[in-house]
PQR file of N, CA, C, O and H, with PARSE charges and radii, in Angstrom:
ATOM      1  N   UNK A   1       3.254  18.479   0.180 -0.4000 1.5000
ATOM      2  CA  UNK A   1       2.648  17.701   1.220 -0.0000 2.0000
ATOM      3  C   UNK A   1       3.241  16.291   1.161  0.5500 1.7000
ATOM      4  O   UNK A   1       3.096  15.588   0.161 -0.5500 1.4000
ATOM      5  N   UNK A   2       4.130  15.756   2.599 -0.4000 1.5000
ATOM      6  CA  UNK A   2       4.293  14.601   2.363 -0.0000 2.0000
ATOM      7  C   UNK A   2       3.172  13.313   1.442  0.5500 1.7000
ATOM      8  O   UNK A   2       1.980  13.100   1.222 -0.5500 1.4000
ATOM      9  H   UNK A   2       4.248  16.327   3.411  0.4000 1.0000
ATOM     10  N   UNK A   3       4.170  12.887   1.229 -0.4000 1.5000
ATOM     11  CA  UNK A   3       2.693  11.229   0.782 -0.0000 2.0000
ATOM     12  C   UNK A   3       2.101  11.480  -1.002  0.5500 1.7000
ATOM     13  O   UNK A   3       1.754  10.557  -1.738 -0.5500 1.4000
ATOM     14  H   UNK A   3       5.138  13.061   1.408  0.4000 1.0000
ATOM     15  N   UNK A   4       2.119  12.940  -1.375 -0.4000 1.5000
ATOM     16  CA  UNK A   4       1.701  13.485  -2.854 -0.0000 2.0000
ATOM     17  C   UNK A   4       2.812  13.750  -3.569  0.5500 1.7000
ATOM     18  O   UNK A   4       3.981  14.019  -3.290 -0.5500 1.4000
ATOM     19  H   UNK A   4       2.401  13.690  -0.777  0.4000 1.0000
ATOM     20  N   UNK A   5       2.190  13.616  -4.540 -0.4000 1.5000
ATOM     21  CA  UNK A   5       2.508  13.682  -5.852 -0.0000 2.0000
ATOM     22  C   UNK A   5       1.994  14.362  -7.157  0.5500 1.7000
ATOM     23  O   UNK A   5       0.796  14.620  -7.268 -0.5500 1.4000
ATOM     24  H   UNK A   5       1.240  13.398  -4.767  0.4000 1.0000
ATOM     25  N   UNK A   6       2.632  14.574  -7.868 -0.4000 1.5000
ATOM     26  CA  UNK A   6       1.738  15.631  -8.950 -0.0000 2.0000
ATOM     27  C   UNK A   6       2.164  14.259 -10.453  0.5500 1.7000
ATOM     28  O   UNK A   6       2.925  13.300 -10.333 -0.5500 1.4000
ATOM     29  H   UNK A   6       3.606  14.364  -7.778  0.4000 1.0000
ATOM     30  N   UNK A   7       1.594  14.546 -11.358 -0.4000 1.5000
ATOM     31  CA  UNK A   7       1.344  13.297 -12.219 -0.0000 2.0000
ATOM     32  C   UNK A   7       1.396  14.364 -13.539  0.5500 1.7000
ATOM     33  O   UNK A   7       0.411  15.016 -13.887 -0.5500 1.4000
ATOM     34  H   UNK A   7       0.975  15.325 -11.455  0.4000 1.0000
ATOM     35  N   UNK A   8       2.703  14.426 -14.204 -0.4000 1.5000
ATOM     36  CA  UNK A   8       2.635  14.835 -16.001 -0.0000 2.0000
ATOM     37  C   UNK A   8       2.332  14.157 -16.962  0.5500 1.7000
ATOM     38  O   UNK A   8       3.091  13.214 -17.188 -0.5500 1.4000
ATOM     39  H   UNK A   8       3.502  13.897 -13.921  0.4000 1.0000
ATOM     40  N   UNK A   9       1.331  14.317 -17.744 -0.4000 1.5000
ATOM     41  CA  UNK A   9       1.284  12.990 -18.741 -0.0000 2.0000
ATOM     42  C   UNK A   9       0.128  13.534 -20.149  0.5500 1.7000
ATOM     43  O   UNK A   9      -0.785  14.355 -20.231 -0.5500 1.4000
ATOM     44  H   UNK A   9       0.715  15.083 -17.560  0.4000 1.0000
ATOM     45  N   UNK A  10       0.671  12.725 -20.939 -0.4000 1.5000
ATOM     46  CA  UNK A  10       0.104  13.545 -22.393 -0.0000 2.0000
ATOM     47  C   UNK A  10      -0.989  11.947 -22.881  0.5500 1.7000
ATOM     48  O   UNK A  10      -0.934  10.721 -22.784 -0.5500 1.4000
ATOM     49  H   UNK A  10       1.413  12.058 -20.873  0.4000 1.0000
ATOM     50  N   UNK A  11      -1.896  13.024 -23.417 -0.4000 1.5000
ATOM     51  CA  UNK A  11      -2.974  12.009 -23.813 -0.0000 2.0000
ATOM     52  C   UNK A  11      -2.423  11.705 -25.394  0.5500 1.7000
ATOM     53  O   UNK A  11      -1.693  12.592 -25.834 -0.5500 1.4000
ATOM     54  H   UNK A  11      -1.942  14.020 -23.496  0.4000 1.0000
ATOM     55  N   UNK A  12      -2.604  10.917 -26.015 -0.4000 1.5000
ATOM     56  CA  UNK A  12      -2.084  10.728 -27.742 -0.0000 2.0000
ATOM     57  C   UNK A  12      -4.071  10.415 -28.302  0.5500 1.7000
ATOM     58  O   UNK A  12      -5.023  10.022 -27.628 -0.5500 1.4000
ATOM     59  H   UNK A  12      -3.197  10.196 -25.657  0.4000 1.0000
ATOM     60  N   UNK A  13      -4.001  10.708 -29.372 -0.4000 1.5000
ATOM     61  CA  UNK A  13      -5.777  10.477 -30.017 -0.0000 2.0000
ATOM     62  C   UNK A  13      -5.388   9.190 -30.217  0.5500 1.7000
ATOM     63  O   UNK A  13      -4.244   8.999 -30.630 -0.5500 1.4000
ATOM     64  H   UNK A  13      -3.228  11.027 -29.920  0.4000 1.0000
ATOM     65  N   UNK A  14      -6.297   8.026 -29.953 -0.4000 1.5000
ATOM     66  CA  UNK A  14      -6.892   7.012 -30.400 -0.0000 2.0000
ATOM     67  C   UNK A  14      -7.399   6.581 -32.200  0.5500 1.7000
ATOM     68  O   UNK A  14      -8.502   6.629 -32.744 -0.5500 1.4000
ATOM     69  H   UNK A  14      -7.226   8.180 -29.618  0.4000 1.0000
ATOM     70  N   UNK A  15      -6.101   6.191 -32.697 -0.4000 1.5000
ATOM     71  CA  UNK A  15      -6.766   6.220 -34.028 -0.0000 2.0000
ATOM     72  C   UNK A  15      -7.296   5.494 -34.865  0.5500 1.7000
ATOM     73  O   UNK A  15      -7.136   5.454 -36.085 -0.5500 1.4000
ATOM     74  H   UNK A  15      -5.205   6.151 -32.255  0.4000 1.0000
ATOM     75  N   UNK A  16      -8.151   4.716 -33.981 -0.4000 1.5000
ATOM     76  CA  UNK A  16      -9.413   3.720 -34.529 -0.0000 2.0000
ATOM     77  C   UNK A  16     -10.723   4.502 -34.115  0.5500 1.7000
ATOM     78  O   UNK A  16     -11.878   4.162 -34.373 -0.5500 1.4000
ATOM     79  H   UNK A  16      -8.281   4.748 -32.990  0.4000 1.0000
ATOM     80  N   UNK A  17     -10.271   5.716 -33.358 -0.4000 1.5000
ATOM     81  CA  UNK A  17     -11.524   6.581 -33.106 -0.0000 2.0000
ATOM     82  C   UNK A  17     -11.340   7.993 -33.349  0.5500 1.7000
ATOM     83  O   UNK A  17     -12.377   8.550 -33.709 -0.5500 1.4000
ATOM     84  H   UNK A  17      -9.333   5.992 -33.147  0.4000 1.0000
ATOM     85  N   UNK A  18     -10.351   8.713 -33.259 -0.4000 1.5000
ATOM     86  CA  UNK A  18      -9.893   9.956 -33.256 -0.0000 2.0000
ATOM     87  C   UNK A  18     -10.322  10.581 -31.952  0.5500 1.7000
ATOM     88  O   UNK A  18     -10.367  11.810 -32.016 -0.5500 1.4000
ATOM     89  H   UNK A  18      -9.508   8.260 -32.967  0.4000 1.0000
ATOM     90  N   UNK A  19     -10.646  10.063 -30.796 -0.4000 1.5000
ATOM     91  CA  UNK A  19     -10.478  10.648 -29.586 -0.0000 2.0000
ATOM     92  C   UNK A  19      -9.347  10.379 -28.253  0.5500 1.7000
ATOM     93  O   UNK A  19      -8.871   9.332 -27.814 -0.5500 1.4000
ATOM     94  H   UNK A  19     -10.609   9.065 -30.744  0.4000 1.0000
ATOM     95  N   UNK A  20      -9.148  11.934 -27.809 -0.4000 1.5000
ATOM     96  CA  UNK A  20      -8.469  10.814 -26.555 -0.0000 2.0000
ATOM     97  C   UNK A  20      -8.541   9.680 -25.877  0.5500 1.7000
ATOM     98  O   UNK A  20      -9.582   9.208 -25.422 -0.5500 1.4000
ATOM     99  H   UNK A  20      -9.535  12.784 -28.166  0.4000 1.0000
ATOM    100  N   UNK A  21      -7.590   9.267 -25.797 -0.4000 1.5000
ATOM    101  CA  UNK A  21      -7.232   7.934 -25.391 -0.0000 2.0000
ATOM    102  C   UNK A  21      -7.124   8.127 -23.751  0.5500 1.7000
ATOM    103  O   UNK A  21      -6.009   8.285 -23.255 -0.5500 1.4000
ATOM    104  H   UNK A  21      -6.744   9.650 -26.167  0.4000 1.0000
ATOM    105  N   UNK A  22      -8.286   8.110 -22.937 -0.4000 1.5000
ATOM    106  CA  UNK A  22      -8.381   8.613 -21.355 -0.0000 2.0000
ATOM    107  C   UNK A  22      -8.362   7.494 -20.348  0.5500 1.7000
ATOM    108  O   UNK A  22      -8.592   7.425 -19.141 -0.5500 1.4000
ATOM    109  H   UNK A  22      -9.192   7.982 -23.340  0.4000 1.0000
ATOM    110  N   UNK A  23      -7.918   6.438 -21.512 -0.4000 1.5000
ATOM    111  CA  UNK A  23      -8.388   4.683 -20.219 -0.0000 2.0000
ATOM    112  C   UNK A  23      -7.112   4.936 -19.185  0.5500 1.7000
ATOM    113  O   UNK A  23      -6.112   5.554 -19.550 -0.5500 1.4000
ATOM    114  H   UNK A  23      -7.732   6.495 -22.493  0.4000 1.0000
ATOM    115  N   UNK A  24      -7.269   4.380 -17.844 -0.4000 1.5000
ATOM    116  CA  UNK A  24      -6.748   4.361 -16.777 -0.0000 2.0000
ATOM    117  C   UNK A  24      -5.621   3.339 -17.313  0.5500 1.7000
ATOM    118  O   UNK A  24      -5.817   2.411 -18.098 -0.5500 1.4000
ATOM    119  H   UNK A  24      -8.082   3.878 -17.548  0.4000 1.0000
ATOM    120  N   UNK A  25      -4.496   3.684 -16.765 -0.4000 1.5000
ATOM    121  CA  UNK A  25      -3.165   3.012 -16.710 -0.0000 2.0000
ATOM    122  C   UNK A  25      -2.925   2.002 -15.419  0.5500 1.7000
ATOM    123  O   UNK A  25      -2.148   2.643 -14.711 -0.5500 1.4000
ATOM    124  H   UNK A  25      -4.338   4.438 -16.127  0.4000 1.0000
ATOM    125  N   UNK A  26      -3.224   0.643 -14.705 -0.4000 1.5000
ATOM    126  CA  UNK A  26      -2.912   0.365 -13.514 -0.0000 2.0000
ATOM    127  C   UNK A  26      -1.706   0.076 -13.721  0.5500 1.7000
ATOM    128  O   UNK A  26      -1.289   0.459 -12.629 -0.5500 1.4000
ATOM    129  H   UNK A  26      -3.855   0.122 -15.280  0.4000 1.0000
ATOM    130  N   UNK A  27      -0.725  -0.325 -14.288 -0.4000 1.5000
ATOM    131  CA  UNK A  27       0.851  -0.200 -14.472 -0.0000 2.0000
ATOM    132  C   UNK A  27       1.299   0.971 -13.936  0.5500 1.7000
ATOM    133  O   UNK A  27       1.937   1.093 -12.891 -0.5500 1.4000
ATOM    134  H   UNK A  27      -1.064  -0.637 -15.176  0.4000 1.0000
ATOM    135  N   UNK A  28       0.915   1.904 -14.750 -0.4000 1.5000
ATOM    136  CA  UNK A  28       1.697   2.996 -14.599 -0.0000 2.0000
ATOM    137  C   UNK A  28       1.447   3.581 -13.207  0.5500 1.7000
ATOM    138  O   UNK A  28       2.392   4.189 -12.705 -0.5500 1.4000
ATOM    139  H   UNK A  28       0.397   1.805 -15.599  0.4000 1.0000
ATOM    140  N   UNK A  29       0.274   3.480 -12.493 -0.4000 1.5000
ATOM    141  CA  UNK A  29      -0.161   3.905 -11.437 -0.0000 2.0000
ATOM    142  C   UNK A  29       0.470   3.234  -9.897  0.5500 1.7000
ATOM    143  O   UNK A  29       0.598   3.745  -8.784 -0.5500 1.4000
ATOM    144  H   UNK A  29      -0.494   2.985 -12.901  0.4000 1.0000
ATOM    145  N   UNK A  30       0.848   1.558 -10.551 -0.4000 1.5000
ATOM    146  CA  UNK A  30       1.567   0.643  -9.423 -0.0000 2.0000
ATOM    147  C   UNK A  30       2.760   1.478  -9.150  0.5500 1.7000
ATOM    148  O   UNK A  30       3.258   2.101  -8.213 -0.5500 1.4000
ATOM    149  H   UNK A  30       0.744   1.143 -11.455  0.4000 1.0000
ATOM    150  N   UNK A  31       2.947   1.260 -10.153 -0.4000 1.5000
ATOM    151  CA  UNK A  31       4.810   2.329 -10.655 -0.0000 2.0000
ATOM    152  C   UNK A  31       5.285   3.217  -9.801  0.5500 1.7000
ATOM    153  O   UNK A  31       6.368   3.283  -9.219 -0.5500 1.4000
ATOM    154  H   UNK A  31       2.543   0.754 -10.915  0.4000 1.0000
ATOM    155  N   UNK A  32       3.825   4.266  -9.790 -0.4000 1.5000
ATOM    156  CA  UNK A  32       4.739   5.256  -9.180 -0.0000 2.0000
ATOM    157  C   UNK A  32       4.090   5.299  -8.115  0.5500 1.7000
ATOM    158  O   UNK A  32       4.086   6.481  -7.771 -0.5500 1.4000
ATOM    159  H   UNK A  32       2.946   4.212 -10.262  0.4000 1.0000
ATOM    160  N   UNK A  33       3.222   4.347  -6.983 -0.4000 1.5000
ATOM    161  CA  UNK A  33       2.783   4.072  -6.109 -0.0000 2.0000
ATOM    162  C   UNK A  33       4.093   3.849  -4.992  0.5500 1.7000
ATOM    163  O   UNK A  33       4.197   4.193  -3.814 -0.5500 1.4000
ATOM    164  H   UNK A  33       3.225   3.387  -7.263  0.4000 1.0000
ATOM    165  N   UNK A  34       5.206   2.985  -6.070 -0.4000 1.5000
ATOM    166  CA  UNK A  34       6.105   1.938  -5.531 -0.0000 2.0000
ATOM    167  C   UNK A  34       7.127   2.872  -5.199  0.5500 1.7000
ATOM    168  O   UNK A  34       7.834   2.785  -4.195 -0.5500 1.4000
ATOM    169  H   UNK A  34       5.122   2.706  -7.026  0.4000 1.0000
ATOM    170  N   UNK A  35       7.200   3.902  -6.191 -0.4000 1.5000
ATOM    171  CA  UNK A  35       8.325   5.204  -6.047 -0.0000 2.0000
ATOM    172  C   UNK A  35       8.119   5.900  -4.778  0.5500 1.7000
ATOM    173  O   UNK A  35       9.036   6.360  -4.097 -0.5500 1.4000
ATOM    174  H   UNK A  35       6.625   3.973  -7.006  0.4000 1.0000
ATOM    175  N   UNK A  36       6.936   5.954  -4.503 -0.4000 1.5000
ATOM    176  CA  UNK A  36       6.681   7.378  -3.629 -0.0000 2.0000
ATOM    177  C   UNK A  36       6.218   6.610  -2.030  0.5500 1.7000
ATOM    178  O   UNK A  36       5.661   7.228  -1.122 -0.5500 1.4000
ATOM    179  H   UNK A  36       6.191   5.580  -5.056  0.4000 1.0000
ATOM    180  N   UNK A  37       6.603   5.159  -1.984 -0.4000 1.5000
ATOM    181  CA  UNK A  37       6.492   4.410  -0.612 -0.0000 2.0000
ATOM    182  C   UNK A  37       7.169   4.690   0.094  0.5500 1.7000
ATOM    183  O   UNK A  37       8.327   4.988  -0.196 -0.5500 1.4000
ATOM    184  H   UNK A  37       7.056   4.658  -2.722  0.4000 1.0000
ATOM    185  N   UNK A  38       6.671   4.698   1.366 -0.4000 1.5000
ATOM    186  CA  UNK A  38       8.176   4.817   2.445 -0.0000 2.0000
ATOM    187  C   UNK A  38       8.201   3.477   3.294  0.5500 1.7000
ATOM    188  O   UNK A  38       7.250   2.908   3.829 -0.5500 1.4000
ATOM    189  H   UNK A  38       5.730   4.456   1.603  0.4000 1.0000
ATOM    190  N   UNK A  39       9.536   3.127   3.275 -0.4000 1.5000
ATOM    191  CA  UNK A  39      10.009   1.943   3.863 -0.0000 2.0000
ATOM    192  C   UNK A  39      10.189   2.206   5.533  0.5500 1.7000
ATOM    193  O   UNK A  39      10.853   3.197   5.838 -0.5500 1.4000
ATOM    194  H   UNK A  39      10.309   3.590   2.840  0.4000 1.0000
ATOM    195  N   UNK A  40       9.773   1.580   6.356 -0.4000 1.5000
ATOM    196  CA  UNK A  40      10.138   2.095   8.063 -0.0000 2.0000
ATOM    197  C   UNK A  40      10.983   1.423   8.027  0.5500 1.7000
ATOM    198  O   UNK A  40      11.722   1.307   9.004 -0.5500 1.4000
ATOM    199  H   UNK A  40       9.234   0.775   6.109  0.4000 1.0000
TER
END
């Protein structure tokens, strides 16, 4: 479907807690916001 995207990405454990590490990325999310723009 134009406009989507599918997103691969590995969680690593947190090891001051031993759980996944699930916090939101806004970097990474600008990133590939910027990739998948279309310029008119």
């Amino acid at each position: 479907m134009p406009g989507s995207f599918y997103e691969f990405i590995s969680r690593d454990v947190d090891p001051a807690t031993g759980r996944l590490d699930l916090s939101f990325d806004a970097g990474n999310a600008t990133g590939i916001f910027a990739t998948t723009s279309v310029k008119g």
